[in-house]
VEXGU-211870 format. One record per atom (N, C-alpha, C, CB): residue in three letters; x, y, z; residue number from 1. Coordinates in steps of 0.2 Angstrom, whole numbers, plus 5000, padded with zeros to 4 digits. Glycine has a CB too. Layout:
REM residues N
<pt aa="ala" xx="X" yy="Y" zz="Z" i="NUM"/>
...
***
This chain:
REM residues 89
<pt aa="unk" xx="4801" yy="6151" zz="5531" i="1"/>
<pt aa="unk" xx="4797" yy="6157" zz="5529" i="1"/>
<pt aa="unk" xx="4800" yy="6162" zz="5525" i="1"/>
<pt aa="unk" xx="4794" yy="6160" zz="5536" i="1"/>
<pt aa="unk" xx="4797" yy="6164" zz="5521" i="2"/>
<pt aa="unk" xx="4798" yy="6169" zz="5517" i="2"/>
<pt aa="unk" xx="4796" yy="6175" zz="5518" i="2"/>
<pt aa="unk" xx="4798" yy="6168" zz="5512" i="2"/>
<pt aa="unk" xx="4803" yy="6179" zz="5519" i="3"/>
<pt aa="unk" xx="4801" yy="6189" zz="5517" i="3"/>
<pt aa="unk" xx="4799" yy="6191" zz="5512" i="3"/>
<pt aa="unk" xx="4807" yy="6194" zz="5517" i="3"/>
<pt aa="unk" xx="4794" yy="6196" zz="5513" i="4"/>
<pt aa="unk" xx="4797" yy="6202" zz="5507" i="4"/>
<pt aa="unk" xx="4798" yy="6208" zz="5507" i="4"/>
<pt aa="unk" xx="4793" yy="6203" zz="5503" i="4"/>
<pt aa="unk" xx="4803" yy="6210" zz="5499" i="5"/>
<pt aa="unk" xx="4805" yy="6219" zz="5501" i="5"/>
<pt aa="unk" xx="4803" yy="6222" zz="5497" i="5"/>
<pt aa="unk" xx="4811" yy="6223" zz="5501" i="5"/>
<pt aa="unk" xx="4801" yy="6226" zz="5499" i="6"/>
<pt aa="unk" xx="4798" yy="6234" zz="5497" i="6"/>
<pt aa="unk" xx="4802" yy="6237" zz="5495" i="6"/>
<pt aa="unk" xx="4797" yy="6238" zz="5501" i="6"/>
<pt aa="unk" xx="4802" yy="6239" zz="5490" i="7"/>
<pt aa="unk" xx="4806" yy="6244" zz="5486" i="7"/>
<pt aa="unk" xx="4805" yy="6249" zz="5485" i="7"/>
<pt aa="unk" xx="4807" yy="6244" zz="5481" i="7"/>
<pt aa="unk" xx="4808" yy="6253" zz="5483" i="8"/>
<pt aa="unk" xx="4807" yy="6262" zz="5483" i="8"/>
<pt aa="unk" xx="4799" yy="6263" zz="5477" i="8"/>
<pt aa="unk" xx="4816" yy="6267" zz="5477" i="8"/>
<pt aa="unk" xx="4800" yy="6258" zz="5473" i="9"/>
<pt aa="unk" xx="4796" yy="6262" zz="5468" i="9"/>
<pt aa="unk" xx="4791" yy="6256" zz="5470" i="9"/>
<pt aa="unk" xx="4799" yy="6263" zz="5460" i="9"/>
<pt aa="unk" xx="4787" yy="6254" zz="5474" i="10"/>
<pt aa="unk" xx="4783" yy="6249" zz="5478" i="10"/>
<pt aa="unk" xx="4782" yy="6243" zz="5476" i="10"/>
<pt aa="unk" xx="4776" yy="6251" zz="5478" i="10"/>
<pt aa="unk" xx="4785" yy="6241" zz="5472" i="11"/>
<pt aa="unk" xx="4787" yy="6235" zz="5469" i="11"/>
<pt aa="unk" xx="4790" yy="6230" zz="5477" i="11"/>
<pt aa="unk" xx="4795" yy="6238" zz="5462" i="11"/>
<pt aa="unk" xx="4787" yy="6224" zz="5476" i="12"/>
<pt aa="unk" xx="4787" yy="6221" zz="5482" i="12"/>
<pt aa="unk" xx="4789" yy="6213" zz="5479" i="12"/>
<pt aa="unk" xx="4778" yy="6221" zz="5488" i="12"/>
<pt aa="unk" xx="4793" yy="6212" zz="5480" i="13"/>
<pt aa="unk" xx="4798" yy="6204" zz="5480" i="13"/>
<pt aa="unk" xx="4800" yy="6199" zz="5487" i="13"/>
<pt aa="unk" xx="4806" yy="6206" zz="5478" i="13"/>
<pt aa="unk" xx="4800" yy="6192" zz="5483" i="14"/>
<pt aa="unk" xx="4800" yy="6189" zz="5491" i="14"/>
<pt aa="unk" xx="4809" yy="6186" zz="5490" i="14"/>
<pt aa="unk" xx="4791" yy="6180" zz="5493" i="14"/>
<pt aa="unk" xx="4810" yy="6186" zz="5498" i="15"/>
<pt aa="unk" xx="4818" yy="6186" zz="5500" i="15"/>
<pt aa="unk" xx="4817" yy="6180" zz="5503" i="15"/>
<pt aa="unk" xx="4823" yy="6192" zz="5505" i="15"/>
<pt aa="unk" xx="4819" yy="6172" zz="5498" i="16"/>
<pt aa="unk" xx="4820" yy="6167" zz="5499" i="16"/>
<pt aa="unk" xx="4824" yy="6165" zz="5506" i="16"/>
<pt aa="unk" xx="4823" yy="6166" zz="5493" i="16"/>
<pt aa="unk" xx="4824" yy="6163" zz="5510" i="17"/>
<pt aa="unk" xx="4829" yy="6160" zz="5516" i="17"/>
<pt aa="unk" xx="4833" yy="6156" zz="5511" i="17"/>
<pt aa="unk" xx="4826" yy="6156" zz="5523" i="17"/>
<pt aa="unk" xx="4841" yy="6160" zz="5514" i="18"/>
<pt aa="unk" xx="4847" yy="6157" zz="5510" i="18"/>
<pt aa="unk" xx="4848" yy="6149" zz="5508" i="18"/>
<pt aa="unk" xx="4855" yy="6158" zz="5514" i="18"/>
<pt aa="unk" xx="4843" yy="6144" zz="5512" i="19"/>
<pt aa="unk" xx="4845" yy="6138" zz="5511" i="19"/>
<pt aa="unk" xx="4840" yy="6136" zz="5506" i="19"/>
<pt aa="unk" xx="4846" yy="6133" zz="5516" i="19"/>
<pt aa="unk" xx="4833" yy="6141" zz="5505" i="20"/>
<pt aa="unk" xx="4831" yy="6137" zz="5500" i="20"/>
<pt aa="unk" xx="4833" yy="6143" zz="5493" i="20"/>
<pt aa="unk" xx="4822" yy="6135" zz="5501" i="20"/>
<pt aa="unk" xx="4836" yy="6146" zz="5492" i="21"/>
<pt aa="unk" xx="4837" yy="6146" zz="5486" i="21"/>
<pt aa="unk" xx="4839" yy="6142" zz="5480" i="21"/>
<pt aa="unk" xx="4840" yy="6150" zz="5486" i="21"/>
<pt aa="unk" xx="4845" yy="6140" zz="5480" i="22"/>
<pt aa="unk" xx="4846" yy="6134" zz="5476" i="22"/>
<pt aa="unk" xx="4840" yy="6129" zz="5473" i="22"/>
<pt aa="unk" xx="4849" yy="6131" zz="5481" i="22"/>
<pt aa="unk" xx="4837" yy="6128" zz="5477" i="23"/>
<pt aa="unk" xx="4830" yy="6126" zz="5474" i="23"/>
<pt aa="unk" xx="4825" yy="6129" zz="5471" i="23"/>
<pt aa="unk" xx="4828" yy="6125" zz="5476" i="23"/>
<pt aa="unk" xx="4826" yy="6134" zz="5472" i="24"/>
<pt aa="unk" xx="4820" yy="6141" zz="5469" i="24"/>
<pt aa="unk" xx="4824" yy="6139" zz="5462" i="24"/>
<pt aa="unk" xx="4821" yy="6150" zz="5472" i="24"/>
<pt aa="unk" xx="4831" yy="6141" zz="5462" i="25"/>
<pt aa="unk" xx="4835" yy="6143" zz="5455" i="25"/>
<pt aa="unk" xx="4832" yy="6134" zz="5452" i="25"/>
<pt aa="unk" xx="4846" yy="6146" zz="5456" i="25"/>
<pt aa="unk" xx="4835" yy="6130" zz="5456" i="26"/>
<pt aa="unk" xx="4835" yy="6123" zz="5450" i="26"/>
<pt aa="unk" xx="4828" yy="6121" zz="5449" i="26"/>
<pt aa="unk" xx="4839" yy="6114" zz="5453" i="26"/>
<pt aa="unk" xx="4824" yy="6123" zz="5452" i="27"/>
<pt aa="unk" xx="4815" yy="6122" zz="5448" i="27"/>
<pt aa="unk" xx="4814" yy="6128" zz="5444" i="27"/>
<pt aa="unk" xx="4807" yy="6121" zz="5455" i="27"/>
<pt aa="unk" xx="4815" yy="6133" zz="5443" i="28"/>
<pt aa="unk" xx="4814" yy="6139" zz="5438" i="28"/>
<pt aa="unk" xx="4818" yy="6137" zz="5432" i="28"/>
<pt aa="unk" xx="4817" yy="6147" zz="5442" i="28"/>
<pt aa="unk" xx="4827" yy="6135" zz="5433" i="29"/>
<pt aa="unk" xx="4829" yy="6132" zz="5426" i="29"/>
<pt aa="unk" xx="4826" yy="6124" zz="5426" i="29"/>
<pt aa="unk" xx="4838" yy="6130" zz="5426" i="29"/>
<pt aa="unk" xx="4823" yy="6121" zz="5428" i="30"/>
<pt aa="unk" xx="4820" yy="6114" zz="5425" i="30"/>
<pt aa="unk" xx="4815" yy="6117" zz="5420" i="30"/>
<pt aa="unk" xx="4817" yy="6108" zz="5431" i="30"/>
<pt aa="unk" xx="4811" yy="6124" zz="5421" i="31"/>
<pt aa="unk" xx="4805" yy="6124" zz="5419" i="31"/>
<pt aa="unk" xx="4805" yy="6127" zz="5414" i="31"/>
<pt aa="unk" xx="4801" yy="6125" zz="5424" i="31"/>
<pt aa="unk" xx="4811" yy="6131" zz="5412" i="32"/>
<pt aa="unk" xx="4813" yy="6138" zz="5408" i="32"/>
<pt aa="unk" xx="4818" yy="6135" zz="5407" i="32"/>
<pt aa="unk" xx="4814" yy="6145" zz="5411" i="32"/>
<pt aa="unk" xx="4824" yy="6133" zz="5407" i="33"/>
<pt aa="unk" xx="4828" yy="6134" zz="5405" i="33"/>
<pt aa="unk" xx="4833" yy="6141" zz="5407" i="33"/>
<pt aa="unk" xx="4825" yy="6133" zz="5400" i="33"/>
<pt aa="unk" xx="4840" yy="6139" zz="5405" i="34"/>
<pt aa="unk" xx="4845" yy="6145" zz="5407" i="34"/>
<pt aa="unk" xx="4843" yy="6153" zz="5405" i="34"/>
<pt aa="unk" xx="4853" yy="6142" zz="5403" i="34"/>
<pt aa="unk" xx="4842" yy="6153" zz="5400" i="35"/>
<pt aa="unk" xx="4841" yy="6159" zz="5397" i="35"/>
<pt aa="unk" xx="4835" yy="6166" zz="5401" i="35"/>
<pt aa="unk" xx="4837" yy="6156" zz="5390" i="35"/>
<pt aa="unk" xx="4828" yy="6160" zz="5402" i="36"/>
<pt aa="unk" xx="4823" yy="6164" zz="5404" i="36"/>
<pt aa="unk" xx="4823" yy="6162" zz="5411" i="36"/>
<pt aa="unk" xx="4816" yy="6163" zz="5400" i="36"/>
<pt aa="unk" xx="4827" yy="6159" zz="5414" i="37"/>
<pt aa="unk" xx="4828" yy="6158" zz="5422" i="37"/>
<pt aa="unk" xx="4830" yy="6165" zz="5425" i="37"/>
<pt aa="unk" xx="4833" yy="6153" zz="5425" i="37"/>
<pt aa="unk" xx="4834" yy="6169" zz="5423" i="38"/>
<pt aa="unk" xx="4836" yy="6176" zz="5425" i="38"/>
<pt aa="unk" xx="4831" yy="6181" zz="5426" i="38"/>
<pt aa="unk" xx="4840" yy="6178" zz="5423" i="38"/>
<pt aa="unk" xx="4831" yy="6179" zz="5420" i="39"/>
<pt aa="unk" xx="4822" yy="6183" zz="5418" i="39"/>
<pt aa="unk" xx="4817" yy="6185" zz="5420" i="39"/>
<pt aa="unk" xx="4819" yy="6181" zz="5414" i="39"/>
<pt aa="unk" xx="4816" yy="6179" zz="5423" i="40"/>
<pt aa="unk" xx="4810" yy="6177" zz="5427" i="40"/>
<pt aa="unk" xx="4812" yy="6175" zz="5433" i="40"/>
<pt aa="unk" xx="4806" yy="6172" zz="5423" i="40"/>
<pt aa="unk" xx="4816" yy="6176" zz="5437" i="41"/>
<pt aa="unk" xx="4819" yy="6175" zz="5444" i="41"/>
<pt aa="unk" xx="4819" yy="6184" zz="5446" i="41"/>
<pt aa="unk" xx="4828" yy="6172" zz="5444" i="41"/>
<pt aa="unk" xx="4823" yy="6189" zz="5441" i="42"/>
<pt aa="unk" xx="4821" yy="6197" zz="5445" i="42"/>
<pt aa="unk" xx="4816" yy="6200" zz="5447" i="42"/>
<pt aa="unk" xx="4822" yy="6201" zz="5441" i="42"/>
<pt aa="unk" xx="4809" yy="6199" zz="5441" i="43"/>
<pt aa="unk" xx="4802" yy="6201" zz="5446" i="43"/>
<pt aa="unk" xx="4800" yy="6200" zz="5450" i="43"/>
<pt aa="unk" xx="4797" yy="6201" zz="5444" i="43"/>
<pt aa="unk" xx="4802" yy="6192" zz="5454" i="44"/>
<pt aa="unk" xx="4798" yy="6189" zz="5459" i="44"/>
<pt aa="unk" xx="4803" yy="6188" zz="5464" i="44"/>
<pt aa="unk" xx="4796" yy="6183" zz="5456" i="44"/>
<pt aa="unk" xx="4810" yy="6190" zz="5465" i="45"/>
<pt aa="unk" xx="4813" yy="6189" zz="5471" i="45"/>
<pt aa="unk" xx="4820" yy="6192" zz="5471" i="45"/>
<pt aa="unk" xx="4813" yy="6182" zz="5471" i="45"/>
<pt aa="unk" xx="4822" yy="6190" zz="5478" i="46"/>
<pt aa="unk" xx="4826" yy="6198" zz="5480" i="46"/>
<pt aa="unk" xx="4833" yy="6193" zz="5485" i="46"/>
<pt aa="unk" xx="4817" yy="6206" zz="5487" i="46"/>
<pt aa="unk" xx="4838" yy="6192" zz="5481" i="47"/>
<pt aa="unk" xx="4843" yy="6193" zz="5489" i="47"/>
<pt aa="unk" xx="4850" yy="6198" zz="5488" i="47"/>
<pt aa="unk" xx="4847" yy="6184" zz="5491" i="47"/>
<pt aa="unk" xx="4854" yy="6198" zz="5490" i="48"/>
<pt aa="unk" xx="4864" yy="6201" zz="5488" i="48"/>
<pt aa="unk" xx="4865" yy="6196" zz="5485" i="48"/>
<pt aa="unk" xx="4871" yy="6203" zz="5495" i="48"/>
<pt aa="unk" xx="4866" yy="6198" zz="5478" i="49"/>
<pt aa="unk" xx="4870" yy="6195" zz="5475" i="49"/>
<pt aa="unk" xx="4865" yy="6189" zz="5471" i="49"/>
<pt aa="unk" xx="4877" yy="6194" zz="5480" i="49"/>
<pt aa="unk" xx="4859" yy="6192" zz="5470" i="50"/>
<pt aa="unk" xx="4854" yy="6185" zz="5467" i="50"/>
<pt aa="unk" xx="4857" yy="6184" zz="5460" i="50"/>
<pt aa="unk" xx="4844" yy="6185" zz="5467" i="50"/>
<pt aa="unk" xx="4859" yy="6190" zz="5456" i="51"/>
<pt aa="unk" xx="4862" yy="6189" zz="5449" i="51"/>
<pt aa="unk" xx="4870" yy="6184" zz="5447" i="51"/>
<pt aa="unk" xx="4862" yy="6196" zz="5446" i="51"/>
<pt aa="unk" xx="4871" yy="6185" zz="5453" i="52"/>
<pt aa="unk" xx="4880" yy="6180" zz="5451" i="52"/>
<pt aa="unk" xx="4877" yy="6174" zz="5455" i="52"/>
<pt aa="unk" xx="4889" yy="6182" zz="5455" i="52"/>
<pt aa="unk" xx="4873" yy="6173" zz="5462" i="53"/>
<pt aa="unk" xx="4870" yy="6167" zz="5462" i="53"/>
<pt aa="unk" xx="4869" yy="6163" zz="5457" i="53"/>
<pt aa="unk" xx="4865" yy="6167" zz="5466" i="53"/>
<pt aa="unk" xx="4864" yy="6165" zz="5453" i="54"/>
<pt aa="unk" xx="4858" yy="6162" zz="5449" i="54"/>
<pt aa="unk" xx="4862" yy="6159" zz="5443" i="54"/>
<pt aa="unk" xx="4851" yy="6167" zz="5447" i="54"/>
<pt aa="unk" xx="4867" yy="6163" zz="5439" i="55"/>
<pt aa="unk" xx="4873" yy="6160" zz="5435" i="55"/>
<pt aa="unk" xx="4877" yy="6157" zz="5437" i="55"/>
<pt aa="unk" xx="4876" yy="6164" zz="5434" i="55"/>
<pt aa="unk" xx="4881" yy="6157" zz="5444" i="56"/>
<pt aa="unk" xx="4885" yy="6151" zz="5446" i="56"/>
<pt aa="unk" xx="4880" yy="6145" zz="5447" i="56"/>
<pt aa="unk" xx="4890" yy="6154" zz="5452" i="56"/>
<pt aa="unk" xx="4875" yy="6144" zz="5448" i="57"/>
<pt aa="unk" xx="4871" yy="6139" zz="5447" i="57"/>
<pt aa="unk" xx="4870" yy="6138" zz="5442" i="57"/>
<pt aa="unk" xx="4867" yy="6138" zz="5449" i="57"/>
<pt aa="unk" xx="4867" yy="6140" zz="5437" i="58"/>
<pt aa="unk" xx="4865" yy="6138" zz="5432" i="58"/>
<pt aa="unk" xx="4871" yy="6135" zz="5427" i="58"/>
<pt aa="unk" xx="4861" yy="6142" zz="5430" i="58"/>
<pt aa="unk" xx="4877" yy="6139" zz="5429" i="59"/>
<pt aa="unk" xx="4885" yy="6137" zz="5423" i="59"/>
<pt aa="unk" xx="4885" yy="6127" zz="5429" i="59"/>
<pt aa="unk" xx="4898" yy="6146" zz="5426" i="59"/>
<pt aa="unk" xx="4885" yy="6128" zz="5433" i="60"/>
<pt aa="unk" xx="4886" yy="6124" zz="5439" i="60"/>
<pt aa="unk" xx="4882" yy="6117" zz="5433" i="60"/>
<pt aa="unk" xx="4881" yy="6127" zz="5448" i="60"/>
<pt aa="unk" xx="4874" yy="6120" zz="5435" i="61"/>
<pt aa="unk" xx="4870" yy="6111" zz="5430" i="61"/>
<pt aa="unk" xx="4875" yy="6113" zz="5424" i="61"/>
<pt aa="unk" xx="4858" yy="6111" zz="5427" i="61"/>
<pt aa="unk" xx="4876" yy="6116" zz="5420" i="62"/>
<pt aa="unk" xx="4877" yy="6115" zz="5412" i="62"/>
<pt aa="unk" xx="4884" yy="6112" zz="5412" i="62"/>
<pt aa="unk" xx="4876" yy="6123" zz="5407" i="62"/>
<pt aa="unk" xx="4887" yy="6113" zz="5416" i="63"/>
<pt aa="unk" xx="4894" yy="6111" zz="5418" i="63"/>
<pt aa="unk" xx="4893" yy="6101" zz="5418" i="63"/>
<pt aa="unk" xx="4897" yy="6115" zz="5427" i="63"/>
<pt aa="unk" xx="4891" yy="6101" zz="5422" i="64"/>
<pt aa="unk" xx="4887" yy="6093" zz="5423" i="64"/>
<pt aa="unk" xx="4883" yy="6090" zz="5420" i="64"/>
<pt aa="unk" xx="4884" yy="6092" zz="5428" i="64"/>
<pt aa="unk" xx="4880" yy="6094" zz="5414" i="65"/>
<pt aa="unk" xx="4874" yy="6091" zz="5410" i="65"/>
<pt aa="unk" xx="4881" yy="6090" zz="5403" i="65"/>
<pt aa="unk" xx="4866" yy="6098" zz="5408" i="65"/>
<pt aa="unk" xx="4886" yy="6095" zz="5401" i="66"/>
<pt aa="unk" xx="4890" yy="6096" zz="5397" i="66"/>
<pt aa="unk" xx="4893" yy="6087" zz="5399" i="66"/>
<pt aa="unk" xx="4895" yy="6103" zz="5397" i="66"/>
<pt aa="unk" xx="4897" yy="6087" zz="5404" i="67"/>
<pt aa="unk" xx="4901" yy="6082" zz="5407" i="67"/>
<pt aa="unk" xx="4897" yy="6074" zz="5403" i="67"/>
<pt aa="unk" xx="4901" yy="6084" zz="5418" i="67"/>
<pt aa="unk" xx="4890" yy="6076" zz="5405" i="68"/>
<pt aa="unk" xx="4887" yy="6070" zz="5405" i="68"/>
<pt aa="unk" xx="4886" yy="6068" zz="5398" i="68"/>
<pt aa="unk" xx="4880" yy="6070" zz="5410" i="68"/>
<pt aa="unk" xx="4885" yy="6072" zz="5395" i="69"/>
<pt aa="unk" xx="4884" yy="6073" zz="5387" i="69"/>
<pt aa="unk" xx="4893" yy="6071" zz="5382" i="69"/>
<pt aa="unk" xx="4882" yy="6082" zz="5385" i="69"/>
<pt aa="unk" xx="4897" yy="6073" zz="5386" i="70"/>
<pt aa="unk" xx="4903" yy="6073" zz="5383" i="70"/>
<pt aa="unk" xx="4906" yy="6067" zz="5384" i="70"/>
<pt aa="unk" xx="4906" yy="6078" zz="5385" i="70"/>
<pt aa="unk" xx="4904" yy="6061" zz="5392" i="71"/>
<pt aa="unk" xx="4908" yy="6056" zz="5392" i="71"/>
<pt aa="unk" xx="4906" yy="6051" zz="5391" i="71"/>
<pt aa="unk" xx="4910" yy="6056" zz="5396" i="71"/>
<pt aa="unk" xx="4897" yy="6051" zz="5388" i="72"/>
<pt aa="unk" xx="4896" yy="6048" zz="5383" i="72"/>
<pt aa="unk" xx="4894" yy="6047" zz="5376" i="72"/>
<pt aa="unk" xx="4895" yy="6047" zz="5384" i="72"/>
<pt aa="unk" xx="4896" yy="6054" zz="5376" i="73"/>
<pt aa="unk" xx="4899" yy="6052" zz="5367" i="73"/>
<pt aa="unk" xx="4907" yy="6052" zz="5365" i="73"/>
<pt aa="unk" xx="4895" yy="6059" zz="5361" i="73"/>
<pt aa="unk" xx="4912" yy="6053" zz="5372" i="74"/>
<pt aa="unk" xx="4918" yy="6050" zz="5370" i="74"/>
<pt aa="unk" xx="4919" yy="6041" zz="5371" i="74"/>
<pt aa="unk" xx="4924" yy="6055" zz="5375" i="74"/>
<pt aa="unk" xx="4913" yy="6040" zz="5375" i="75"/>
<pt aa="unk" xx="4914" yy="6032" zz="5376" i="75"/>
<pt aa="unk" xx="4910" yy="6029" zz="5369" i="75"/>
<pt aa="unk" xx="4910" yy="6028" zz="5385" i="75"/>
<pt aa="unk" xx="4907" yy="6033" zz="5366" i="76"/>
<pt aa="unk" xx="4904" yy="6028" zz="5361" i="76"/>
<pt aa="unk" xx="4909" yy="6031" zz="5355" i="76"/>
<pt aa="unk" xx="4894" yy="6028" zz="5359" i="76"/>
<pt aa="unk" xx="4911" yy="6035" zz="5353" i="77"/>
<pt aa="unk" xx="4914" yy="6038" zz="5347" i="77"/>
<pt aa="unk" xx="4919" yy="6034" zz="5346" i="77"/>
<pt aa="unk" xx="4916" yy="6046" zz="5348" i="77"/>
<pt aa="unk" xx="4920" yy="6034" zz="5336" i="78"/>
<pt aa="unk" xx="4926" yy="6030" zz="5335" i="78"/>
<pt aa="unk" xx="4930" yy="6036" zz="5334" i="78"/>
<pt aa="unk" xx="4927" yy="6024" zz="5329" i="78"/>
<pt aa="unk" xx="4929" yy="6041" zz="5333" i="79"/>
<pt aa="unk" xx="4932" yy="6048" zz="5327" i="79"/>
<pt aa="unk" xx="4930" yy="6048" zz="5321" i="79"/>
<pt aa="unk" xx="4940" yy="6049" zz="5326" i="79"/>
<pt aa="unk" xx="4927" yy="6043" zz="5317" i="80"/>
<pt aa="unk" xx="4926" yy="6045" zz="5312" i="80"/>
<pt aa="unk" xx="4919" yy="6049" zz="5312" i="80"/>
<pt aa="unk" xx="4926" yy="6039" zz="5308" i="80"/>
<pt aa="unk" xx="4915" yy="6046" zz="5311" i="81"/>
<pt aa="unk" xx="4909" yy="6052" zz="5315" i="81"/>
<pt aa="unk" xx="4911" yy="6061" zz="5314" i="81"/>
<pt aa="unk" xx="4909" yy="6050" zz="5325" i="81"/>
<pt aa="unk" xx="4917" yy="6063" zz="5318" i="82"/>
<pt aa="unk" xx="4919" yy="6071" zz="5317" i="82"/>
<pt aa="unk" xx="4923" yy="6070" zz="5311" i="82"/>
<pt aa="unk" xx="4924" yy="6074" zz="5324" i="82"/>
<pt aa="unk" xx="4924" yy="6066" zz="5307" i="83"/>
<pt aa="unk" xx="4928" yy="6070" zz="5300" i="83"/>
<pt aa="unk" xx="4923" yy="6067" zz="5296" i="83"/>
<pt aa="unk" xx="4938" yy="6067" zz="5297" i="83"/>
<pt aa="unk" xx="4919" yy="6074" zz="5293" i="84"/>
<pt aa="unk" xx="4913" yy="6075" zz="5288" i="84"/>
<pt aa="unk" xx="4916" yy="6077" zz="5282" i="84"/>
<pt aa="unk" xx="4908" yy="6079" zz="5291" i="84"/>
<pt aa="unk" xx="4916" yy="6077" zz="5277" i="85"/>
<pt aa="unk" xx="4918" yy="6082" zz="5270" i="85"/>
<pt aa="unk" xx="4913" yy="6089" zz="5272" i="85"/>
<pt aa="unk" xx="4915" yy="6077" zz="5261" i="85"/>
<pt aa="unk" xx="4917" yy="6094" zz="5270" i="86"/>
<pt aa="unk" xx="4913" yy="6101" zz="5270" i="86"/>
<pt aa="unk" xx="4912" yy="6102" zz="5264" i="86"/>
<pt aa="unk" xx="4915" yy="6108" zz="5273" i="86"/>
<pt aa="unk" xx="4905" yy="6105" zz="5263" i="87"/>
<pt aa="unk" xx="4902" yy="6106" zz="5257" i="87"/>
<pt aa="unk" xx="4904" yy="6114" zz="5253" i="87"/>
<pt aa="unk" xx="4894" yy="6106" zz="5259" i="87"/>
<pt aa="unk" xx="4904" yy="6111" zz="5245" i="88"/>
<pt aa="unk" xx="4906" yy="6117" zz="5243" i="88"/>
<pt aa="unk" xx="4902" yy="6118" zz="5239" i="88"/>
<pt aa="unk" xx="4911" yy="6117" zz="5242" i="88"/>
<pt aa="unk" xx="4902" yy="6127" zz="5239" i="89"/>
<pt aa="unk" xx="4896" yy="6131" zz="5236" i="89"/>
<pt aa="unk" xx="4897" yy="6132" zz="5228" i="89"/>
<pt aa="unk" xx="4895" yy="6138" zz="5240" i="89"/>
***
C-alpha cells in the first residue's frame, strides 16, 4: 500500500514502499527513457534520497545495456570497421 505526503506548499506525492520502488523507477525508464525518468519521477513521488536512487538505477540498466552492446560488437568486430579515413574540408 502506498502513502502520501503533504507538503508545505500542499503539493501531495505518493511514498512508494521501499520494495516496490525499483520498479516504479524500471517501468518509468522503459517508458521515458533516462533523461525524462527524473523528470517525471519528482511530481509524482516522494522517498530519502529518491534522486540518487533513481540515478544509481538508471546508471545500473545503462551499465548492462552498454555491457550487452559492447560484447557484441567486440565478438563480431574485426577492427577494421573503427579505422575510417576522416574527411577533409
Amino acid at each position: 500500500m502506498h502513502k502520501d505526503r503533504l507538503f508545505d506548499n500542499g503539493e501531495r506525492k505518493d511514498v512508494p514502499p521501499s520494495h516496490a520502488r525499483a520498479e516504479i523507477v524500471r517501468h518509468m525508464h522503459e517508458q521515458h527513457g533516462s533523461r525524462l525518468t527524473v523528470k517525471l519521477m519528482y511530481p509524482n513521488f516522494f522517498w530519502a534520497s529518491m534522486g540518487r536512487s533513481v540515478k544509481e538505477f538508471i546508471c545500473r540498466s545503462v551499465a548492462v545495456a552498454c555491457d550487452r552492446v559492447n560484447t557484441t560488437f567486440n565478438a563480431t568486430a574485426t577492427g577494421k570497421e573503427l579505422l575510417l579515413p576522416l574527411a577533409r574540408n
